[in-house]
N, C-alpha and C positions, 0 to 999 in steps of 0.2 A: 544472524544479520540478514535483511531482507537484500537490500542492496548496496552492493559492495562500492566502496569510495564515495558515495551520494555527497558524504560530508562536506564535500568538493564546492558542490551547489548549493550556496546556501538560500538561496531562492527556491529549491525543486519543491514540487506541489504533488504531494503522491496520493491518490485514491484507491481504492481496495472497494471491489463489489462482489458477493454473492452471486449465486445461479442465476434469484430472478431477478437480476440485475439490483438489487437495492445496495445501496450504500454503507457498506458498515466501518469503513475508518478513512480518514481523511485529514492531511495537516501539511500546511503549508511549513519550511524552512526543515523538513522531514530529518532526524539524524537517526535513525537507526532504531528508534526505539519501539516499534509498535511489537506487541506480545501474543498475537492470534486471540484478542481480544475485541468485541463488539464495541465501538469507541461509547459510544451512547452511555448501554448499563455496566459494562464494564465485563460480563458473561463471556466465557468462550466459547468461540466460535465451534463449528461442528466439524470435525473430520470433510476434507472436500477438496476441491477445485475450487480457485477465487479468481477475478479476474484483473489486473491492475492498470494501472494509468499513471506514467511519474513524467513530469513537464519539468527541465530542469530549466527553464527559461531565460536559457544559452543562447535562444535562436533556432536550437533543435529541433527535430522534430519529439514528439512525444514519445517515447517507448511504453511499449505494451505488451499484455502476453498474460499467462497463467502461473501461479500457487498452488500449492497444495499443502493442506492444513494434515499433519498425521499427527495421532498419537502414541 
């Protein structure tokens, strides 16, 4: 589980970026489900640090921070 209770929000908008900042998964009404998959081709991701962004737009502010991908 990426983020614990998100379920909560069912508006939260969560993004996930790579090193060179590119964007590899993205979804608004977010429940839990992204797989350390490339959203695009569907490929996994590489072993890494990822960077994310989740807006649960409560009013809050954004949270933000770092992933890391192992396998």
């Amino acid at each position: 589980m990426l983020f614990q209770n998100i379920e909560q929000y069912s508006g939260a908008y969560v993004r996930v970026f790579d090193r060179q900042k590119q964007l590899v998964f993205e979804q608004q009404g977010y429940k839990s489900n992204w797989d350390g998959k490339y959203q695009k081709s569907k490929k996994t991701l590489p072993a890494g640090p990822y960077y994310y962004i989740v807006q649960l737009n409560d009013g809050s502010a954004a949270r933000t921070g770092w992933l890391y991908i192992t396998y």
